[in-house]
C-alpha positions in Angstrom: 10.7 -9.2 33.6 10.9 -11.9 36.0 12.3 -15.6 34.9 12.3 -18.8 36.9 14.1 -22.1 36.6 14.0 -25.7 36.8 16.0 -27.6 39.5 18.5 -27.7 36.0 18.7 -23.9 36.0 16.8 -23.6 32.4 14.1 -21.0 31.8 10.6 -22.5 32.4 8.5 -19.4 33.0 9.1 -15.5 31.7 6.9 -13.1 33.4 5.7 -10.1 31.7 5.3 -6.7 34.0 1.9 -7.1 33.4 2.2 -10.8 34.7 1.6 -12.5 31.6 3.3 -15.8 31.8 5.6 -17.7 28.9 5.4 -20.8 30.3 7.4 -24.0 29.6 7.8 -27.5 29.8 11.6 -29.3 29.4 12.4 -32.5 29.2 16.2 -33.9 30.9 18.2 -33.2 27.4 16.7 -29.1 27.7 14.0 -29.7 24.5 10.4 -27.8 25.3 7.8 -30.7 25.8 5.2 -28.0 26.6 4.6 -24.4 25.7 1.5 -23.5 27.6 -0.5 -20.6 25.7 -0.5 -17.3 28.0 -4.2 -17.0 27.6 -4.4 -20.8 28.7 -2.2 -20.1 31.6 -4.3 -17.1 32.6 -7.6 -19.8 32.6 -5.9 -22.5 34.4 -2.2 -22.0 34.9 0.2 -24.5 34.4 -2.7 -26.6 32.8 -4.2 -24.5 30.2 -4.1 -25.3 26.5 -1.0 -24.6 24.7 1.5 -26.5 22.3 3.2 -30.0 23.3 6.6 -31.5 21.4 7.5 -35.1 21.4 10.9 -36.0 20.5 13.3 -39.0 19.5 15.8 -40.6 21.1 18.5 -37.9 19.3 16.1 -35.3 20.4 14.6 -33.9 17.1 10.6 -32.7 17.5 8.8 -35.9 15.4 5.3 -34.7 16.5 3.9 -31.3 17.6 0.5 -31.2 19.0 -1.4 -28.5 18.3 -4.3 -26.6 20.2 -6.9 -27.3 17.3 -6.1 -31.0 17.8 -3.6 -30.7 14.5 -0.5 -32.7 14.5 2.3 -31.9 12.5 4.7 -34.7 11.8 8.3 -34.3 11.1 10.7 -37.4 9.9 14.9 -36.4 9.9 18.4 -38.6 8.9 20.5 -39.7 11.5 22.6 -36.2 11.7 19.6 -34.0 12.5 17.9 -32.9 9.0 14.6 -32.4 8.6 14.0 -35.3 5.8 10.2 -35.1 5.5 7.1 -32.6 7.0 3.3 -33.7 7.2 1.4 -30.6 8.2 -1.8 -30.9 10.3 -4.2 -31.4 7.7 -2.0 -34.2 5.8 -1.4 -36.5 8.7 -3.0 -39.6 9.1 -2.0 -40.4 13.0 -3.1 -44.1 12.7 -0.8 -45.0 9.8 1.6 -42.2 11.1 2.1 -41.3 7.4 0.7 -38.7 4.8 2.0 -36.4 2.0 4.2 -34.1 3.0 7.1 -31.8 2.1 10.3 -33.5 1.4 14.3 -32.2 2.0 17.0 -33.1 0.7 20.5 -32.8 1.7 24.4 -32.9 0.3 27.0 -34.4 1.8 27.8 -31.0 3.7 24.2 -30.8 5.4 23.5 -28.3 2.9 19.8 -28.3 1.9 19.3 -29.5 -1.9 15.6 -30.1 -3.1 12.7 -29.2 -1.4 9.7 -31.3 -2.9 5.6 -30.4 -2.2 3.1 -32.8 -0.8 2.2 -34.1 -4.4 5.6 -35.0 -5.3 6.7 -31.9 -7.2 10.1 -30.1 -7.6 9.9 -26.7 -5.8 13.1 -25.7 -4.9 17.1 -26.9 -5.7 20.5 -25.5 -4.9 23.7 -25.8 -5.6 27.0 -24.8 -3.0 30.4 -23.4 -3.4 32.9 -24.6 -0.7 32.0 -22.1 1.5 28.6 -23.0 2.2 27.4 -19.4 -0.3 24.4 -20.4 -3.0 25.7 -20.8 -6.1 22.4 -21.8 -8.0 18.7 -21.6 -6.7 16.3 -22.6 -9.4 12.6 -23.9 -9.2 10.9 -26.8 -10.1 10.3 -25.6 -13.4 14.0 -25.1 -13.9 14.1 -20.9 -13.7 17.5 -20.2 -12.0 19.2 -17.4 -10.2 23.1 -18.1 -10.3 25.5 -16.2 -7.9 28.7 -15.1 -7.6 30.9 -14.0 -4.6 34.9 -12.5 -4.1 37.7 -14.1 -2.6 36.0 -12.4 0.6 32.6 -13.8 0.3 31.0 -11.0 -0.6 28.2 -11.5 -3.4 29.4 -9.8 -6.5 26.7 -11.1 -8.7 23.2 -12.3 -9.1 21.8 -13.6 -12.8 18.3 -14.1 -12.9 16.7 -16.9 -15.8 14.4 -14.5 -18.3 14.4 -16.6 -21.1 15.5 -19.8 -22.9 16.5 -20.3 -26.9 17.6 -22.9 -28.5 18.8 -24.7 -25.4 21.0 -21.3 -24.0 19.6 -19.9 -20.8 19.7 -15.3 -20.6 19.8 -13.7 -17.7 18.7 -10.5 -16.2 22.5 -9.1 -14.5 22.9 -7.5 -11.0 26.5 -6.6 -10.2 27.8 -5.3 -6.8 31.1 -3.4 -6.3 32.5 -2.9 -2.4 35.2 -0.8 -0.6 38.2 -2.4 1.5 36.1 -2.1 4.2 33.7 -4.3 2.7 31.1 -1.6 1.8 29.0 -1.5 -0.9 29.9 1.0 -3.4 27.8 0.3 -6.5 24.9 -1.2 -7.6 25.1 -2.5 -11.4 22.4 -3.1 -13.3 22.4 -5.1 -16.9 20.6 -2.9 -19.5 20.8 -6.2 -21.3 20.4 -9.5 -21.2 23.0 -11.6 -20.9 23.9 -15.2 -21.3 26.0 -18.0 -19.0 29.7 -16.4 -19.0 28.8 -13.1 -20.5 28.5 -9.5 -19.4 25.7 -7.3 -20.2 27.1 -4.3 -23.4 25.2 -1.7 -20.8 25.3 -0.7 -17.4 22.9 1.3 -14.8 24.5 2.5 -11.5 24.1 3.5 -7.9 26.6 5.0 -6.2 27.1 4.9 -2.4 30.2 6.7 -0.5 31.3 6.7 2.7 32.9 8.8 5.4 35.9 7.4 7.2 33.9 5.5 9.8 31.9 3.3 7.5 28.7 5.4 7.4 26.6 6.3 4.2 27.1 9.5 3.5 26.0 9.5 -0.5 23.6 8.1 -2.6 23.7 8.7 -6.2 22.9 7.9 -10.1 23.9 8.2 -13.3 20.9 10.8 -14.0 21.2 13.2 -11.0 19.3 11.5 -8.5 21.5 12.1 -5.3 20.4 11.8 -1.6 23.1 12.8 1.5 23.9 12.0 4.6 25.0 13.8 7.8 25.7 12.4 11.1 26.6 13.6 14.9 30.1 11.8 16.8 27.3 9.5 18.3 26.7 8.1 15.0 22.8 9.5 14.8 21.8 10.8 11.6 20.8 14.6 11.6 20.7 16.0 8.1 18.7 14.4 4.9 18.9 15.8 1.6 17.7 14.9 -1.4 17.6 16.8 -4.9 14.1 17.5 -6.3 14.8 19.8 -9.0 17.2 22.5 -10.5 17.0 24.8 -7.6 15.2 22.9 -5.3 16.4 20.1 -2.8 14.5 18.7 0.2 16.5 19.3 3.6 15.6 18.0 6.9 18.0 17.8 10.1 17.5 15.5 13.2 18.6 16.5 16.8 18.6 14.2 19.4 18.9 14.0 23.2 21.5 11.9 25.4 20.3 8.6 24.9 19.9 9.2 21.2 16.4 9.3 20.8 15.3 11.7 18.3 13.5 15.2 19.5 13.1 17.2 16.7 13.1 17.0 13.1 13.3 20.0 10.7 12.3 20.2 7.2 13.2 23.3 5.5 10.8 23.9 2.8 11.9 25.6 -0.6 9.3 26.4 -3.6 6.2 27.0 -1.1 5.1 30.7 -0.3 6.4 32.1 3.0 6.5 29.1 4.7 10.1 28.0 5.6 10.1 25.5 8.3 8.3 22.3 9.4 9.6 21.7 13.2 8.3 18.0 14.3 8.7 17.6 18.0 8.9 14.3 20.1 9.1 13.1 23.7 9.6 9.7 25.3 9.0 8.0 28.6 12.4 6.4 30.4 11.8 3.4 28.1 12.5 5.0 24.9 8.3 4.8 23.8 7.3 7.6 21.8 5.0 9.4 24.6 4.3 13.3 22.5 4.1 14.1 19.0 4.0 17.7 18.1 3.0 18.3 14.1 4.6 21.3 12.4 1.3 23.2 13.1 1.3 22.9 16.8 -1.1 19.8 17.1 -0.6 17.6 19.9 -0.3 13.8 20.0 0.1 12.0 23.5 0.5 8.3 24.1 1.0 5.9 26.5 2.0 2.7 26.9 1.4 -0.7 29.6 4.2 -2.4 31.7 4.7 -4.2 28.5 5.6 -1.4 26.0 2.6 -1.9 24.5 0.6 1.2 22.7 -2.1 1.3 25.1 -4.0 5.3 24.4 -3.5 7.9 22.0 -4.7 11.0 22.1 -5.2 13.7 19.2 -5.7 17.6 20.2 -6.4 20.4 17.8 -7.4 22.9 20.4 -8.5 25.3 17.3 -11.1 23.0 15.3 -12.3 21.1 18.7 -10.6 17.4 17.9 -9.7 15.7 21.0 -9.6 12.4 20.1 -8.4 9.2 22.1 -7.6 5.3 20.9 -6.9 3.0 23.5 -6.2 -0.2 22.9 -6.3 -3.6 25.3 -4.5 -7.1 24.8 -4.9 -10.4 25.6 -1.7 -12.0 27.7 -0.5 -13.5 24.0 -0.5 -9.5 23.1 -3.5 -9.5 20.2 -5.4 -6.9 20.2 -8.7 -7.4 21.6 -10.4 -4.1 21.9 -10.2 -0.9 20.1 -12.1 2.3 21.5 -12.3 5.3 19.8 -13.3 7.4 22.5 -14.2 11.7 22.3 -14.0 14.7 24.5 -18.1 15.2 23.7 -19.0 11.8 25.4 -18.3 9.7 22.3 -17.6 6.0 22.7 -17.1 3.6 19.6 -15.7 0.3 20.5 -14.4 -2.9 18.2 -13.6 -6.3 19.3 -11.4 -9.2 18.1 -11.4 -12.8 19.5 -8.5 -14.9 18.8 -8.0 -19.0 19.2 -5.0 -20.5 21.0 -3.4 -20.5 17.6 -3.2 -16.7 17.9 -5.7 -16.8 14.7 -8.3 -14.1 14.5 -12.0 -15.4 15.1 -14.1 -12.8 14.9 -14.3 -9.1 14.8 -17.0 -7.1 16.2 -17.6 -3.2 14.5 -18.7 -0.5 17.0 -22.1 -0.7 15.4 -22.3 -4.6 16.1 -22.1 -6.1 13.1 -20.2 -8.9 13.5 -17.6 -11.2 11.1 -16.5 -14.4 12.4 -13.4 -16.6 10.9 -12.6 -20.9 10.8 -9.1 -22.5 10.0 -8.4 -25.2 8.8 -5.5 -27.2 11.3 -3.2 -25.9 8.5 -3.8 -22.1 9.2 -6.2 -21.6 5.8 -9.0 -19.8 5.9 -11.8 -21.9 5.4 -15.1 -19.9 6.2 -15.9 -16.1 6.6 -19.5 -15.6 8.1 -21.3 -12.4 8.3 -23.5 -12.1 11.3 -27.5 -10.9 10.6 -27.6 -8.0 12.7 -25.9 -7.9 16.3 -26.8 -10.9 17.4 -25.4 -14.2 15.9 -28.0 -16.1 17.3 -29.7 -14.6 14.2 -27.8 -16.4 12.0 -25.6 -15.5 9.3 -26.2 -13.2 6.5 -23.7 -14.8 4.4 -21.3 -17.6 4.8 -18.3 -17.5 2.0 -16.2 -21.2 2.2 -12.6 -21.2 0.7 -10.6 -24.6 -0.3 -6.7 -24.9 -0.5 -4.4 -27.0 -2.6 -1.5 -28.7 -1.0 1.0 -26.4 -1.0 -1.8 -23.4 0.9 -2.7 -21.7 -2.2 -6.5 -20.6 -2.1 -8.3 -22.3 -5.2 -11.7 -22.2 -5.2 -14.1 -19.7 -3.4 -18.1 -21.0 -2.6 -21.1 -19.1 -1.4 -23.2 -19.9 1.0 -25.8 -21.7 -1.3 -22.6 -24.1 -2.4 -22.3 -22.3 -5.5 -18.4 -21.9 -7.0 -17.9 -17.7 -7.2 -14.1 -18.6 -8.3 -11.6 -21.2 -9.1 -8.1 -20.3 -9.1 -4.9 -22.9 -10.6 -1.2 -22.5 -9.8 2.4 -22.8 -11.8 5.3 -24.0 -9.2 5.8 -20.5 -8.5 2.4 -20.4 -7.0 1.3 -17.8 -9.8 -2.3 -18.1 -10.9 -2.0 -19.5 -14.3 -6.3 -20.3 -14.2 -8.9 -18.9 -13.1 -12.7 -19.3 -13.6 -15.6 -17.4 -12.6 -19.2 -18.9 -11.5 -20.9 -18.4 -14.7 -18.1 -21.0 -16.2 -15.7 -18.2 -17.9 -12.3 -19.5 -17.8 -9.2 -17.2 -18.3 -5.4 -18.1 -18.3 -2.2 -16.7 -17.8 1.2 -17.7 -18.7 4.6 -15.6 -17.4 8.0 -15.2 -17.9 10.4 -17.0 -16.7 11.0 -14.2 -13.8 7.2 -14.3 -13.0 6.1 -11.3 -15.0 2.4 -12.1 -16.9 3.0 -12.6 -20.4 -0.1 -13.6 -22.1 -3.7 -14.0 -20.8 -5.8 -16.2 -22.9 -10.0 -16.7 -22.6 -12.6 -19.2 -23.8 -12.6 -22.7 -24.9 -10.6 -22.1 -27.6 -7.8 -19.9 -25.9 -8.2 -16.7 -27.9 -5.9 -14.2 -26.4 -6.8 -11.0 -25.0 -4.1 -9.7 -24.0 -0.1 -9.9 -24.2 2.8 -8.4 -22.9 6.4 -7.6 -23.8 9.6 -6.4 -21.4 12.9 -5.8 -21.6 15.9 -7.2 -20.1 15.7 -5.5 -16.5 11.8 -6.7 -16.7 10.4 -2.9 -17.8 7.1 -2.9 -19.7 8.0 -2.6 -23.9 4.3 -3.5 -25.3 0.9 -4.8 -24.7 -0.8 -6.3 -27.2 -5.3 -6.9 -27.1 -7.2 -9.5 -28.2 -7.7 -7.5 -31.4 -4.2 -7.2 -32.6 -3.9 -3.6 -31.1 -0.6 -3.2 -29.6 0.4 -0.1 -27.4 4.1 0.4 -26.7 6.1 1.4 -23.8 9.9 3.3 -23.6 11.1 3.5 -20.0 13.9 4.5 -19.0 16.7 3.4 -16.7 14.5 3.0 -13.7 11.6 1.3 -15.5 9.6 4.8 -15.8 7.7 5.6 -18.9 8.8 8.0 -21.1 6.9 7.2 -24.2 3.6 6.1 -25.3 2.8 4.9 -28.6 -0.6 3.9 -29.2 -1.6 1.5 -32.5 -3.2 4.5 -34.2 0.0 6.2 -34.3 -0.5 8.8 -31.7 2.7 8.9 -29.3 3.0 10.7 -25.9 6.5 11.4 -24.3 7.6 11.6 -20.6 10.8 13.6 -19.2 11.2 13.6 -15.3 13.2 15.0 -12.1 16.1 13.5 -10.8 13.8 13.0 -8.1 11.4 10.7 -10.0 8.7 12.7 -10.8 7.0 13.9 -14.2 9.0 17.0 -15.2 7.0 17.7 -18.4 4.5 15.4 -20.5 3.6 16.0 -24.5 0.4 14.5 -25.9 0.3 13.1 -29.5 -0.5 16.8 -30.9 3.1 17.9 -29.2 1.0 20.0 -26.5 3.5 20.4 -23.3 3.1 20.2 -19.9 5.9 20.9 -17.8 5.4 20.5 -13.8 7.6 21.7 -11.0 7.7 21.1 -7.8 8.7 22.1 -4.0 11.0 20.5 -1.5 7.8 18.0 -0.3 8.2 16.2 -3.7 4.5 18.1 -4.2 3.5 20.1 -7.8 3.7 23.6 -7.5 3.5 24.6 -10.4 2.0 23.4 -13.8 2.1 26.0 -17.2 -0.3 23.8 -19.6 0.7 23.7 -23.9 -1.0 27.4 -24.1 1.7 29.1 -21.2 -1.4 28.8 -18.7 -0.1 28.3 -15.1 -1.9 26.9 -12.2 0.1 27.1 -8.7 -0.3 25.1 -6.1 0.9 26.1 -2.1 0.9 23.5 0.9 0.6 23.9 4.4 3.6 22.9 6.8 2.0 19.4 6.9 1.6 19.0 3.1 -2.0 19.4 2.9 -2.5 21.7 -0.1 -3.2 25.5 1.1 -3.6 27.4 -1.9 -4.8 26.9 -5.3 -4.3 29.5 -8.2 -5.9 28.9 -11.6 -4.8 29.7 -15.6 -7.1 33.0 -15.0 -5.8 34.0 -11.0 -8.6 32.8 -9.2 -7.5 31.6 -5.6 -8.6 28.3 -3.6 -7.5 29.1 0.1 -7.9 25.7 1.9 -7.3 25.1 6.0 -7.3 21.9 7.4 -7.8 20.1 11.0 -5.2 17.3 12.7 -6.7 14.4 11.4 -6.4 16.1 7.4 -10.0 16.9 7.4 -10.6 20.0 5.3 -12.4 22.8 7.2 -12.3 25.8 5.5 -12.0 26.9 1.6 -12.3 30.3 0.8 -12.6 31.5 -3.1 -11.8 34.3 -4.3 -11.7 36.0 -8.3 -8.7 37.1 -9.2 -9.2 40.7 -8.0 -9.4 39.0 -4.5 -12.7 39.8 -4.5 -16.6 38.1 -4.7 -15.6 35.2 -1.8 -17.2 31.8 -1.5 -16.9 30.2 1.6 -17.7 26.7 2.5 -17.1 25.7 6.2 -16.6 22.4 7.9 -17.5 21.3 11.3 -16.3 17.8 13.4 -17.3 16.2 16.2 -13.9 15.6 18.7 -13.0 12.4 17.1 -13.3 13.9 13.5 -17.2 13.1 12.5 -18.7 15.3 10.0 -21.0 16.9 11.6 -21.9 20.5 9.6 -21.1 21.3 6.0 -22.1 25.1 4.9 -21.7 26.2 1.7 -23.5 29.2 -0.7 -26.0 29.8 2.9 -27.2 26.2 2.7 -26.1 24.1 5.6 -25.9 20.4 6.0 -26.4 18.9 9.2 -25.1 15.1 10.2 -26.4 13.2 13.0 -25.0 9.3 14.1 -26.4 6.9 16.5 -24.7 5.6 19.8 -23.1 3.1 17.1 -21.4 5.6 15.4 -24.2 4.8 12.0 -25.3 7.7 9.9 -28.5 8.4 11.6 -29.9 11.9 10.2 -28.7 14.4 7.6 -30.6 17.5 7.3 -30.4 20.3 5.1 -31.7 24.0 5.5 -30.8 27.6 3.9 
């Protein structure tokens, strides 16, 4: 990178190795007056479009002028705070006024309240003497309270969930740490709690150490343990994490001198024969990640500009005939302007994005020419998404969809391009959708918690409900009731997952699972059992149904799935290609014998382009575009 400087010796222009400027404009006290837009400095140089600041006599930005012709206004006390913003759309420039946010400050400089555009109570705090949040609550007065140690550390967070009778409860998250100021647990309430009190339960995560501060252990209170391993550099090079009984999930890291990783290792357990998953990689001298080799030999190169910036990637699988290559161009802001998908067979497939001096995407072109272009409103909103006829806007536009905002940028009404409403959408404080109404006039709404979980959801003039919902103290789904008095309810355990099911005709279903988190067995409201278990991936490999019937399930070193056994012994043998496309399946009886085999052919950048299955073929043919132009079918 190359910098220059003003006669002061402050940065005015950074230029990129691919000569892409960053250029600035200072005033005498060092403020930016100017930020010129690299795209506008690559038109006209030091007068292209770009961002201007005026300030006040204690140098705080008032006004910043935008490229859309926006202005944002900002209004601030005599030590510097921020009293008052008008965003673009807000500001009347003549009576240099308009409805903005507001701040509000303590006697500290600590920021207080933060109030919206139409006067409304968003945000206040509260400060212990050491600067550290004690109370953050919205403007319809839900809290979070906090608590720290004699070292600052946080040792607790309460979250509002529900008021009675004037007493606030709170959802409890406690944190326990070393001497060395390391976090050693995680605590979380199992029940509510109120102002002053401790939940009766706790849930726990663990965390240890080694003696130089690094994370070694991660644990819970139901088996769930992850480890760690790490070289005298400090680099990580072993993982492991318990699945099942039997089965963990081991991976180990090497590294070269400058501590890049060059190989990862994943020893597989529960999986046939194969063992080993060896991942490969390769940088250039700046540390970009140049090669990718997968665990099944296929190669991934890429390459980068002066910049860093991902700039090709290619995609080999000698044995199925992919050889695919991405490259990608940017603009001098670094958006990405064109995408081509590009094959070994002569196949080119190109998108295009356009971007304003806001950086905002404009339009984007498909390879087969369809087009979508994008307005803004000076706030940043999206006001209007129009769908080109054809490949030629001249044409027109197929459809035109218009979006308004409210004050604080929420999206609240959705119009067609015949100026009918398709959607209307209302906000709480917390900028949850509390209404919304469709075009044909149907109106539902939706209340919540206190911690912004939907509780009830209410339709019609009238308000009938259709639907509402129950949790627990930790937020975890306990019951959902319909509009017809039907009520299903949920047990979860510790970590919110369900282990029971019981529906309002009586019929119950239970859940037990791994100490890795997934469903060890499931039984049905007859008591019919399912247990599952599973291999080092964290992938089923085995499910014996409520009869002892066993399917079995084998993966290839890149997870696809390989092998397929059924209840009777029939086998699915599946092979795949780089990009995960299946190729072949091969199926057998469970003799071995009487195969079917259904191929697959690609085109180099992964295109179907021949299916063959039972002697019938299927033949695929696409345009320059990269359209569906032809299928044909013969056998």
């Amino acid at each position: 990178y190359e910098y220059r400087y003003d006669f002061l010796e402050r940065v005015v222009d950074t230029i990129s190795p691919e000569q892409e400027h960053q250029r600035v404009f200072r005033n005498f006290e060092g403020g930016i007056t100017r930020r010129i837009h690299p795209e506008g400095y690559a038109e006209k140089g030091s007068l292209g479009e770009g961002t201007r600041y005026e300030y006040d006599k204690d140098g705080n930005a008032i006004r910043i002028y935008y490229a859309d012709g926006g202005v944002e206004r900002r209004f601030y006390d005599a030590d510097g705070h921020m009293l008052r913003q008008i965003l673009p759309e807000h500001y009347d420039q003549q009576a240099d006024q308009g409805p903005g946010y507001t701040y509000a400050y303590d006697r500290m400089g600590r920021l207080t309240r933060v109030t919206d555009p139409d006067g409304k109570l968003l945000r206040q705090y509260a400060y212990n003497g050491h600067a550290q949040v004690l109370r953050e609550a919205d403007g319809e007065g839900n809290e979070t309270l906090f608590a720290y140690d004699s070292l600052g550390q946080k040792i607790e967070e309460r979250t509002s969930i529900r008021r009675e009778k004037g007493a606030a409860y709170y959802r409890v998250k406690a944190y326990r740490y070393d001497l060395q100021g390391n976090k050693t647990e995680e605590l979380y309430g199992e029940t509510e709690a109120a102002e002053g009190e401790s939940p009766s339960q706790w849930q726990r995560i663990r965390f240890t150490y080694d003696t130089n501060n690094r994370l070694i252990r991660v644990e819970d209170d139901f088996g769930a343990r992850v480890q760690y391993d790490y070289d005298c550099l400090g680099n990580r090079t072993l993982e492991e994490q318990a699945i099942e009984e039997g089965v963990k999930r081991t991976i180990r890291f090497r590294y070269n001198k400058n501590g890049w990783r060059v190989q990862k290792t994943e020893e597989i357990q529960g999986n046939g024969g194969i063992g080993l998953a060896v991942t490969s990689y390769g940088y250039d001298e700046n540390g970009n990640l140049t090669s990718i080799t997968t665990p099944k030999g296929h190669e991934i190169r890429r390459s980068y500009d002066k910049d860093d910036r991902l700039v090709s990637e290619r995609i080999r699988d000698k044995a199925n005939g992919i050889d695919r290559t991405v490259r990608y161009a940017y603009d001098a802001a670094g958006n990405l302007v064109q995408e081509t998908v590009e094959g070994a067979d002569g196949t080119i497939l190109t998108s295009s994005y356009q971007y304003d001096r806001k950086d905002r995407l404009t339009r984007r072109a498909a390879p087969s020419g369809a087009s979508r272009s994008y307005v803004y409103d000076q706030n940043d909103n999206l006001i209007k998404e129009l769908q080109a006829y054809g490949e030629n806007e001249r044409e027109g536009f197929a459809t035109v969809t218009a979006y308004e905002y409210d004050s604080r940028g929420n999206r609240v009404r959705q119009v067609n391009g015949l100026g009918q409403t398709v959607q209307e959408w209302g906000y709480d404080l917390q900028d949850n959708v509390i209404r919304q109404k469709d075009g044909l006039g149907n109106e539902t709404e939706i209340s919540y918690t206190l911690d912004g979980r939907a509780r009830a959801l209410r339709q019609g003039e009238k308000g009938k409900a259709i639907q509402s919902c129950r949790y627990d103290a930790r937020g975890r789904i306990l019951g959902i009731t319909d509009g017809n008095s039907q009520t299903v309810t949920y047990d979860t355990d510790a970590w919110g997952r369900i282990t029971g099911i019981g529906f309002a005709d009586g019929v119950r279903e239970t859940y037990a699972y791994t100490p890795a988190g997934q469903i060890k067995t499931s039984t049905d409201g007859k008591g019919n059992l399912v247990q599952y278990r599973y291999n080092s991936l964290g992938k089923v490999r085995e499910r014996r149904d409520q009869l002892g019937g066993t399917e079995q399930f084998q993966y290839d070193a890149e997870g696809n799935l390989a092998l397929y056994i059924d209840r009777d012994g029939k086998q699915v043998h599946r092979s795949y290609n780089a990009l995960g496309n299946l190729v072949y399946e091969r199926a057998v009886d469970e003799k071995g014998e009487h195969p079917c085999i259904r191929t697959y052919r690609y085109d180099s950048i992964g295109r179907l382009m021949q299916a063959v299955s039972d002697g019938h073929s299927y033949e695929y043919q696409y345009d320059e575009k990269g359209r569906l132009k032809e299928k044909r079918s013969s056998g």
